[in-house]
C-alpha positions as CSV (number, residue, x, y, z in Angstrom):
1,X,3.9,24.3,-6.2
2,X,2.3,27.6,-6.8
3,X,0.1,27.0,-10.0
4,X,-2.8,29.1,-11.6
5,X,-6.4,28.4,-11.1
6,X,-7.7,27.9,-14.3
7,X,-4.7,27.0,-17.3
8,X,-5.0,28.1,-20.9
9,X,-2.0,26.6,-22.7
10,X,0.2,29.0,-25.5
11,X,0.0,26.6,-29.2
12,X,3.1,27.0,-31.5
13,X,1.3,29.4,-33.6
14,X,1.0,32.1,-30.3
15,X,4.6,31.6,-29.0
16,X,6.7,34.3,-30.1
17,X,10.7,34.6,-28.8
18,X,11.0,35.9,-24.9
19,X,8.1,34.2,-23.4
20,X,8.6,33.6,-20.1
21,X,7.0,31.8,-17.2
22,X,8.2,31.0,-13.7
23,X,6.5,28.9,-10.6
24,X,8.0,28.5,-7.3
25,X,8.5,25.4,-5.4
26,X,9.9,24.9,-1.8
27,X,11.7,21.7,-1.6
28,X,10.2,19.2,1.5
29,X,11.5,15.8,2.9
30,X,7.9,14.9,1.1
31,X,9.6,15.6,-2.5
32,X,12.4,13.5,-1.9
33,X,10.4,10.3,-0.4
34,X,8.0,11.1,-3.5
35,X,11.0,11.0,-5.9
36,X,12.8,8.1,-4.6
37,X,9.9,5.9,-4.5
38,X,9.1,6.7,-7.9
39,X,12.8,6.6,-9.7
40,X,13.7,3.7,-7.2
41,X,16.9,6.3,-6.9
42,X,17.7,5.6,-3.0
43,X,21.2,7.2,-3.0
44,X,20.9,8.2,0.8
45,X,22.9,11.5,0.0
46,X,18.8,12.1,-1.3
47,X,17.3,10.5,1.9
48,X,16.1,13.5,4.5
49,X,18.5,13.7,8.1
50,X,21.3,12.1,6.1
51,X,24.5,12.4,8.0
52,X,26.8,10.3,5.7
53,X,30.3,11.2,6.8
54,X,29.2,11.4,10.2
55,X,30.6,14.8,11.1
56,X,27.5,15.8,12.9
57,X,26.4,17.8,9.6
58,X,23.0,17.1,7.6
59,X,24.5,16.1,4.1
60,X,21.2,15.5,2.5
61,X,20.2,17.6,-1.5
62,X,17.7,17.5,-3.6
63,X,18.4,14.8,-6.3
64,X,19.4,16.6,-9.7
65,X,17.2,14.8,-12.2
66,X,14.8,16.0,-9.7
67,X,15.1,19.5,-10.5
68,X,14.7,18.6,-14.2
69,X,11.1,17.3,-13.4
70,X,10.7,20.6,-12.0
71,X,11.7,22.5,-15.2
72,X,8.5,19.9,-16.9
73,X,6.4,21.1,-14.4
74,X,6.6,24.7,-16.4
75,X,6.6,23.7,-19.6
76,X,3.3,20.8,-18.8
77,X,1.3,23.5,-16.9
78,X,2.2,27.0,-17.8
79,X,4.1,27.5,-21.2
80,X,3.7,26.1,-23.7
81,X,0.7,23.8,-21.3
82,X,-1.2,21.1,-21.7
83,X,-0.1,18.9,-25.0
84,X,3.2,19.8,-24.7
85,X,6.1,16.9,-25.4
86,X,9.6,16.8,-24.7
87,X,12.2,16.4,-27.4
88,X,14.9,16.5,-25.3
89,X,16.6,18.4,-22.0
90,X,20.2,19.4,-20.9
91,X,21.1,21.2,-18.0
92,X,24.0,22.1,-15.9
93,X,23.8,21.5,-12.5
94,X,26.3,24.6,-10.6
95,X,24.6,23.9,-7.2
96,X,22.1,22.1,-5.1
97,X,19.0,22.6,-3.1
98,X,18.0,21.4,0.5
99,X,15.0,20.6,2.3
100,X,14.0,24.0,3.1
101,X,14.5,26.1,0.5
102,X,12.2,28.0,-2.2
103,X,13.2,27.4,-5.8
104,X,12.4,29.2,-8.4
105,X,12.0,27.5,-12.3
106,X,11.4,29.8,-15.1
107,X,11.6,29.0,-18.5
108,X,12.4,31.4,-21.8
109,X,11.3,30.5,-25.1
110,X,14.9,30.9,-26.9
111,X,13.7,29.8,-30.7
112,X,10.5,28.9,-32.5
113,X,12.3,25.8,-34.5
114,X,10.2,24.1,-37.5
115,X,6.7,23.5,-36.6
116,X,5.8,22.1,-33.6
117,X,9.0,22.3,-32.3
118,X,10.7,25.1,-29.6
119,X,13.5,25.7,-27.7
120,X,13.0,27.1,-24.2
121,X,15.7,28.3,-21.6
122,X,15.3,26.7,-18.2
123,X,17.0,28.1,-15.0
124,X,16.8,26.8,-11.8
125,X,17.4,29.2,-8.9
126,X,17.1,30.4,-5.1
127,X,15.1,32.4,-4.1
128,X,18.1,35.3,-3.6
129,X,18.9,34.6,-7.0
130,X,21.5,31.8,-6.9
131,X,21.8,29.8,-10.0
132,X,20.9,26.1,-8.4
133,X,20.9,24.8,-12.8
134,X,21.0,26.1,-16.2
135,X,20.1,24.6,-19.5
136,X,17.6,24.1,-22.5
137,X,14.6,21.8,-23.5
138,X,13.2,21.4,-26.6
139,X,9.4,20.4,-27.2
140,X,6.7,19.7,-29.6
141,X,4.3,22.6,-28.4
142,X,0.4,22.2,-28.6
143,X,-0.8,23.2,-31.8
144,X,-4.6,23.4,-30.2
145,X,-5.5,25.6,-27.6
146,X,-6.5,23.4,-24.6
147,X,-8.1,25.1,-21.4
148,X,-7.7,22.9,-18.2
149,X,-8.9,23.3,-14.6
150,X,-6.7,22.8,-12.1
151,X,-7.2,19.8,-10.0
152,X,-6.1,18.1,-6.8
153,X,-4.4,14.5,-6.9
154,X,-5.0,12.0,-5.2
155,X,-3.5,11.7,-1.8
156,X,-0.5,9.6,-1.2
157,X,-0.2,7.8,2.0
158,X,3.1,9.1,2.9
159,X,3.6,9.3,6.6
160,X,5.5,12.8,6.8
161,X,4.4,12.8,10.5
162,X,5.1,11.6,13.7
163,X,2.7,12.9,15.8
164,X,2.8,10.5,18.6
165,X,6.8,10.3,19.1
166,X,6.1,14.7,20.0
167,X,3.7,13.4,22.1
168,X,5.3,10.9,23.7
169,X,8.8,13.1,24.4
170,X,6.8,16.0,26.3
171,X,4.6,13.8,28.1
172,X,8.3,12.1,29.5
173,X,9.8,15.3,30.2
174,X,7.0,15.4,32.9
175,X,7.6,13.7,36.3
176,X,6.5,9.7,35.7
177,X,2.8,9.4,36.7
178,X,1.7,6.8,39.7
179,X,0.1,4.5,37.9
180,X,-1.5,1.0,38.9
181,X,-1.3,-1.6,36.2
182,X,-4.3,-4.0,36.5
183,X,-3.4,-8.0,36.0
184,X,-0.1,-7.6,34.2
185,X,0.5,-11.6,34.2
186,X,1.0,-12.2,30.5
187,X,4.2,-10.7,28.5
188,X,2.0,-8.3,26.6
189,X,0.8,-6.5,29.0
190,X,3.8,-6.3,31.7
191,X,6.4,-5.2,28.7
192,X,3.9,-2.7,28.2
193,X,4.3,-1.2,31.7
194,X,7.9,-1.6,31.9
195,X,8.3,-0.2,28.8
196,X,6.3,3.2,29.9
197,X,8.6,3.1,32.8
198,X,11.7,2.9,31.6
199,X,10.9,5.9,29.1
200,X,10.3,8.0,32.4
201,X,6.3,8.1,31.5
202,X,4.7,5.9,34.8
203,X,5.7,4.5,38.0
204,X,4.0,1.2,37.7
205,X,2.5,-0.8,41.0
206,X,1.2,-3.7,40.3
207,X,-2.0,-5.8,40.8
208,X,-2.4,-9.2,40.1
209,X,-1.5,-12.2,40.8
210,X,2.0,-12.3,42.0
211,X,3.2,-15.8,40.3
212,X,2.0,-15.4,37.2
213,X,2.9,-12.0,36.7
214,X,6.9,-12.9,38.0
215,X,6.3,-15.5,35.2
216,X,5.5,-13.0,32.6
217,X,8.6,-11.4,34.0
218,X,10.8,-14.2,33.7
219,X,9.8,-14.8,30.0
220,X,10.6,-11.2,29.6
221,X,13.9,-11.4,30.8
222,X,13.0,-8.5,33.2
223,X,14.1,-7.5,36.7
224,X,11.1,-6.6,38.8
225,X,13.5,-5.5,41.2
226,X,12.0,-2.1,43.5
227,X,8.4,-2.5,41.5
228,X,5.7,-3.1,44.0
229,X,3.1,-5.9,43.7
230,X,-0.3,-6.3,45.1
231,X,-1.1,-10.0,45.4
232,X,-4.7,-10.4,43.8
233,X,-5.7,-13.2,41.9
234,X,-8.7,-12.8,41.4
235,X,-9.4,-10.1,38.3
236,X,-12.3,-8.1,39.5
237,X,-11.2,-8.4,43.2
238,X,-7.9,-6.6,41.3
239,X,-9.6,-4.1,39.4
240,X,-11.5,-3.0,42.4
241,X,-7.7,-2.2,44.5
242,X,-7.0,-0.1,41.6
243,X,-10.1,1.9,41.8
244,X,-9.2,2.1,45.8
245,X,-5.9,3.1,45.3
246,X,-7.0,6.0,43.6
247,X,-9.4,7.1,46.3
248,X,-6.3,6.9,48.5
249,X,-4.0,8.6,46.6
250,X,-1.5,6.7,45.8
251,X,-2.1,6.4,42.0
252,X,-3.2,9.2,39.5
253,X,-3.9,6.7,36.9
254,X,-5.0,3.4,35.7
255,X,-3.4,0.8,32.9
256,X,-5.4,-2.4,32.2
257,X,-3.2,-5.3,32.0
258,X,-4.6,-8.6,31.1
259,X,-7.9,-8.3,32.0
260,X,-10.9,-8.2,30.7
261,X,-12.2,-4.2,30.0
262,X,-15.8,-4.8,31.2
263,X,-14.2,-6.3,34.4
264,X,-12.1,-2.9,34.6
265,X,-14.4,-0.8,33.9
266,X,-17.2,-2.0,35.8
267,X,-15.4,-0.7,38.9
268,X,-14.2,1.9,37.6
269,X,-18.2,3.5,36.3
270,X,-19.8,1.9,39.7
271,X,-21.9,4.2,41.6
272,X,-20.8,3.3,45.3
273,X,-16.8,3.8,45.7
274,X,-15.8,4.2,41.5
275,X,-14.4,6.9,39.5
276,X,-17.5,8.8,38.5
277,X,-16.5,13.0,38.4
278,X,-20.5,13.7,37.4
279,X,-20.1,13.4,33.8
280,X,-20.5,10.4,31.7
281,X,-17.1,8.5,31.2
282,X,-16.0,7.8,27.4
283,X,-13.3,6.6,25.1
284,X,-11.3,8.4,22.7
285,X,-9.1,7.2,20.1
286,X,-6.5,9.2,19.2
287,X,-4.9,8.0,15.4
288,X,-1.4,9.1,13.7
289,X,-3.5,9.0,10.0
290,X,-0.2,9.4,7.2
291,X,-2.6,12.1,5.0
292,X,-3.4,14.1,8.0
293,X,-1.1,17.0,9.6
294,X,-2.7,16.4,13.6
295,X,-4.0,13.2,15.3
296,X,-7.2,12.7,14.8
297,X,-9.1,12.0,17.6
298,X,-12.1,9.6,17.7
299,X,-15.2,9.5,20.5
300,X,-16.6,7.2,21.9
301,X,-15.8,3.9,19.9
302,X,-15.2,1.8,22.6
303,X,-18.0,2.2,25.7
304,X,-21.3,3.9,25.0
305,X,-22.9,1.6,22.6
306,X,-26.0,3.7,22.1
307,X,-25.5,6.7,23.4
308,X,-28.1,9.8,24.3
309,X,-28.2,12.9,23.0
310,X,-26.7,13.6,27.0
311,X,-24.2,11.4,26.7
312,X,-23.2,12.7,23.8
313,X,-22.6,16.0,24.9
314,X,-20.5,14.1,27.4
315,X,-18.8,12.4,24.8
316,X,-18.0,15.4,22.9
317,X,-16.6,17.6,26.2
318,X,-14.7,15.1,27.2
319,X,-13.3,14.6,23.7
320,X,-12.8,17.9,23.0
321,X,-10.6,18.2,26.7
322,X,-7.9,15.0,25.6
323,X,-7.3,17.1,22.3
324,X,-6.7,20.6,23.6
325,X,-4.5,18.2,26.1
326,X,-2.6,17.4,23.5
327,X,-2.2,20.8,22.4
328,X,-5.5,21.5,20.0
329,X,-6.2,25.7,20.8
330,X,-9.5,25.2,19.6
331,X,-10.1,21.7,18.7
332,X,-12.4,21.8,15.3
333,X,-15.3,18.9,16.2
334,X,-17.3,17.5,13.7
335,X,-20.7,15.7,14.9
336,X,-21.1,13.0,12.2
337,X,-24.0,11.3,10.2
338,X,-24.8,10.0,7.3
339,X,-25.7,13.5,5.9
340,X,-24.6,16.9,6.3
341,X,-28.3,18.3,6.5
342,X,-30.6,17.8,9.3
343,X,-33.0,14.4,8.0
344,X,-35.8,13.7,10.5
345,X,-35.8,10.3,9.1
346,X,-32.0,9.8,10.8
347,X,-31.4,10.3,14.6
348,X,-28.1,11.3,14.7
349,X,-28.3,14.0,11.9
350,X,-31.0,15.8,14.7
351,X,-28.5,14.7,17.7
352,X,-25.4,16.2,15.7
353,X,-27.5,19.9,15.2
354,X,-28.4,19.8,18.7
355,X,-24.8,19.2,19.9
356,X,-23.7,22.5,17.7
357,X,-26.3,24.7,18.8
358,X,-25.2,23.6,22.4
359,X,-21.6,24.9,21.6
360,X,-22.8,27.9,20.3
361,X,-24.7,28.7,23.4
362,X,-22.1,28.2,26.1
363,X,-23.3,24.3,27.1
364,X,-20.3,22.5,25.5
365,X,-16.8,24.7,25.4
366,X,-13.2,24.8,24.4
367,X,-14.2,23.7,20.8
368,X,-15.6,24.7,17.9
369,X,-18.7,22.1,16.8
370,X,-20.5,21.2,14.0
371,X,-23.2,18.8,12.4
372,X,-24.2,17.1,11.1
373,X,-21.5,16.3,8.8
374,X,-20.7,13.3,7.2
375,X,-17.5,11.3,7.0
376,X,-16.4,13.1,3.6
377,X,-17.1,16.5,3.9
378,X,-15.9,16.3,7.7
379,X,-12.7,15.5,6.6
380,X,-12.2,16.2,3.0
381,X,-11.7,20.0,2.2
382,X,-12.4,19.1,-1.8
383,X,-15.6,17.1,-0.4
384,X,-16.8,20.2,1.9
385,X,-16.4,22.5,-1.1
386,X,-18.6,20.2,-3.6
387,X,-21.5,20.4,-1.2
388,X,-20.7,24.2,-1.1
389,X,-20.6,23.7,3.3
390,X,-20.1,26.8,4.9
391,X,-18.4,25.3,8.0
392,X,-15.2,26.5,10.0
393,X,-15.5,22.3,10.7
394,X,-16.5,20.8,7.3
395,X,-12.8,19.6,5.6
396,X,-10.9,20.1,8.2
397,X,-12.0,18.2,11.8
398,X,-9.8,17.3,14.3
399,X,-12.3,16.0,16.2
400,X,-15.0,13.0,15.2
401,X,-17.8,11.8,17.5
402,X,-19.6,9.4,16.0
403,X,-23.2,8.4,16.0
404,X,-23.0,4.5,18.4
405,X,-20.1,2.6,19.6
406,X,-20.5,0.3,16.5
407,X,-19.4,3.4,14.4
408,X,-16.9,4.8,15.8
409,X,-15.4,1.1,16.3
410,X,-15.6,0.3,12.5
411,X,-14.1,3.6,11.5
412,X,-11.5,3.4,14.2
413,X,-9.9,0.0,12.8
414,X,-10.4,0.8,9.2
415,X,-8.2,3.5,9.5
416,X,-5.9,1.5,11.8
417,X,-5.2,-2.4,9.4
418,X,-6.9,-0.6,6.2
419,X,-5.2,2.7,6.0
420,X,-2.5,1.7,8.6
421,X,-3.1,4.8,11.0
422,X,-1.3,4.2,14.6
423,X,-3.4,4.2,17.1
424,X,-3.7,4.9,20.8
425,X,-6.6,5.7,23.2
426,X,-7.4,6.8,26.4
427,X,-10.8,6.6,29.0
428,X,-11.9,10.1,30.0
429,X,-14.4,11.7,32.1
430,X,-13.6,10.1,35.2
431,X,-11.5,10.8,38.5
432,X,-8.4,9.6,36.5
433,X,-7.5,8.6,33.5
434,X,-7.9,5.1,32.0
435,X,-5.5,3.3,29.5
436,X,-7.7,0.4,27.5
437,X,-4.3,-0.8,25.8
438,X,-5.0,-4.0,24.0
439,X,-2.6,-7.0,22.7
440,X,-2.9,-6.1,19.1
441,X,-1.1,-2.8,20.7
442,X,2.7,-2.0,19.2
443,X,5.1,-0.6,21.6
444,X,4.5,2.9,20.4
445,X,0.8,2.6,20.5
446,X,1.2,1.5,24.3
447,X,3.7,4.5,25.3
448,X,1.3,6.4,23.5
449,X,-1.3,5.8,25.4
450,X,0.6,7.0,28.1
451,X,1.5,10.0,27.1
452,X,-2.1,10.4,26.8
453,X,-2.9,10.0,30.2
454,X,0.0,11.9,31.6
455,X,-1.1,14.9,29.1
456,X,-4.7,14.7,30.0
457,X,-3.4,14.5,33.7
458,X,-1.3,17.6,33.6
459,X,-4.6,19.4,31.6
460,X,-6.9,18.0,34.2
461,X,-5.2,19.6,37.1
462,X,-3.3,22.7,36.0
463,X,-5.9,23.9,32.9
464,X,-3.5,23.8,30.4
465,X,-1.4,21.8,28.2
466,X,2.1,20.8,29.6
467,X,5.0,22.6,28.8
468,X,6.1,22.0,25.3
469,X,2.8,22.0,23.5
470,X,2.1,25.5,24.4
471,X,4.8,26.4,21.6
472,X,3.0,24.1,19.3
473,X,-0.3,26.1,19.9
474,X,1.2,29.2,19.1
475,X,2.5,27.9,15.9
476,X,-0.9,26.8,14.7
């Protein structure tokens, strides 16, 4: 809602007859979701995508009483302002809005009645003119001149977003991706595979050991039928195939199953016959946060516990790689730390101003880094603005590598069980990519974990994002 900077309201004494003021609005599936939750109105002719007479034709308006709060958006915040209250409010409702359009609300002051009391006009129309509603309002207008800032809200935790599902449907519109699934013996972890496959996202071959994981199948009710398996009991001993499997060729990327990580990983990082490509191999997750229009990606929370500044450079190239896989132009990083000013008392406020000036000079590319910033003003555009930052980063990152493992780690799952983000997260850095999916994982945090590898795949080996997101990066 388009709304001045600073608001002065109009007393009764300044009104005079013809007064007008007008705001625009454009109506959003948001509006409705806000409206319903708040009247308890869940008439699903208000409900976005609402087909109700299943003709194949979106039947979903704005709810009327709706517009009506939109008319008390005027007369709160414009004219007469703050310390206005309603008397009362009729309207005429001639036609409706949709998710889409721009409305305009204007209101006329029609008669100054006895004091405090005045009678505005109130249309409600599109943005071509076409009268939407009609009526009048009468208030008690301010009799004290009141001068307001305008302020920001609170943000609701409305998940408007589904950032994974676009995710998930390009990576699946690329040819399934070899991938071997490391000790998938438990019903967790082999649903998880079979899942991916059937949504066209991996080829699975299994490792493992070959009982308990037609076990898992049989508890599953699933047909292993034309799936090959690898015979390894023997975890590590499985772990290592995988790692050889790759050197062969035969698979482009690796899914841990039930198995331990270290035991995964500690074939995949070994120096003689692993997956080292001669930088230092991280994690990233990547979270579907409700307040937040792009996934937020998250490095490294899950393998370097104490990294370097060295490895942190590898941590942040390697981030910034998965997110212009997943179709980030020019990914915004921020470096975080407890501060946002360099403290020689605090490590990673020096490591973070290091890591900048390294992407300023040429040494870390494809994004645009800063730091140190901290958590707030990183992510927070009203935050960034109180500490009067100067930042392309500060308030709006896409991109957060944090200072240890134990960081990263914290803020990772407080976002996931406190603020409910989805979550996902891939290994990068190494000959192939890695999926760390673990049993707390929903389905669509496992298939989105493979649309991250398949993504990062495609990036990896044709230096650019798969078809489909390059239309996203143009709309950015």
């Amino acid at each position: 809602m388009n709304a001045p900077d600073a608001i002065s309201n109009r007393t009764w004494d300044e009104l005079a007859v013809g007064d007008e003021a007008a705001i625009e609005h454009g109506v959003t599936a948001r509006d409705l979701y806000l409206f319903a939750h708040a009247s308890g109105n869940l008439n699903p002719l208000h409900m976005p995508e609402t087909d109700i007479d299943g003709d194949g034709v979106i039947d979903t308006v704005a709810p009327s009483m709706w517009l009506g709060a939109l008319v008390s958006g005027v007369l709160g915040n414009v004219l007469p302002g703050a310390g206005t209250l309603y008397r009362s409010q009729m309207l005429d409702f001639v036609g409706h809005a949709h998710i889409g359009d721009t409305l305009r609300i204007s209101v006329r002051l029609a008669e100054k009645l006895d004091r405090p009391r005045a009678a505005f006009d109130a249309r409600v129309c599109q943005r071509d003119g076409t009268l939407v509603a009609f009526g009048r309002a009468e208030v008690d207008a301010p009799l004290h001149r009141v001068l307001t800032s305008a302020h920001e809200l609170p943000a609701l935790l409305l998940d408007q977003h589904d950032h994974f599902a676009r995710l998930i449907a390009i990576a699946a519109a690329q040819p399934a991706m070899p991938t071997a699934v490391v000790c998938p013996d438990d019903a967790n972890s082999l649903g998880g595979a079979l899942l991916a496959m059937r949504q066209g996202l991996i080829v699975p071959l299994l490792i493992g050991a070959r009982d308990r994981i037609e076990q898992a199948a049989r508890d599953l009710g699933a047909d292993l039928a034309g799936i090959e398996i690898i015979d390894i009991a023997d975890h590590s001993h499985a772990a290592a195939r995988a790692v050889e499997l790759v050197h062969e060729q035969r698979v482009r990327a690796i899914m841990k199953g039930n198995v331990h990580s270290d035991e995964l990983l500690g074939q995949v990082v070994k120096k003689d016959g692993g997956l080292r490509a001669g930088r230092r191999i991280s994690h990233v997750f990547v979270l579907d946060v409700a307040s937040l229009g792009h996934p937020l990606f998250i490095s490294d929370a899950a393998i370097n516990v104490a990294p370097d500044l060295a490895t942190k450079a590898d941590i942040t190239q390697n981030a910034i790689d998965l997110a212009r896989a997943c179709g980030l132009v020019l990914p915004r990083v921020a470096v975080l730390s407890a501060v946002e000013t360099v403290n020689f008392g605090i490590p990673s406020s020096m490591d973070a101003a290091i890591l900048a000036k390294m992407a300023d000079r040429g040494q870390i590319t494809g994004g645009i880094v800063d730091g140190p910033l901290a958590m707030d003003n990183a992510i927070d555009a009203g935050a960034a603005r109180t500490k009067k930052l100067v930042s392309p980063v500060a308030g709006a990152a896409q991109v957060l590598v944090v200072p240890n493992l134990e960081a990263g780690n914290m803020l990772a799952k407080q976002l996931t069980f406190v603020s409910h983000a989805r979550s996902a997260g891939l290994v990068v850095g190494a000959r192939v990519p890695v999926m760390l999916t673990s049993r707390a994982d929903d389905d669509q945090a496992r298939l989105a974990s493979c649309a991250l590898a398949q993504l990062y795949d495609h990036f990896r080996r044709e230096g650019r994002p798969a078809p489909g997101l390059e239309a996203v990066e143009v709309a950015q």
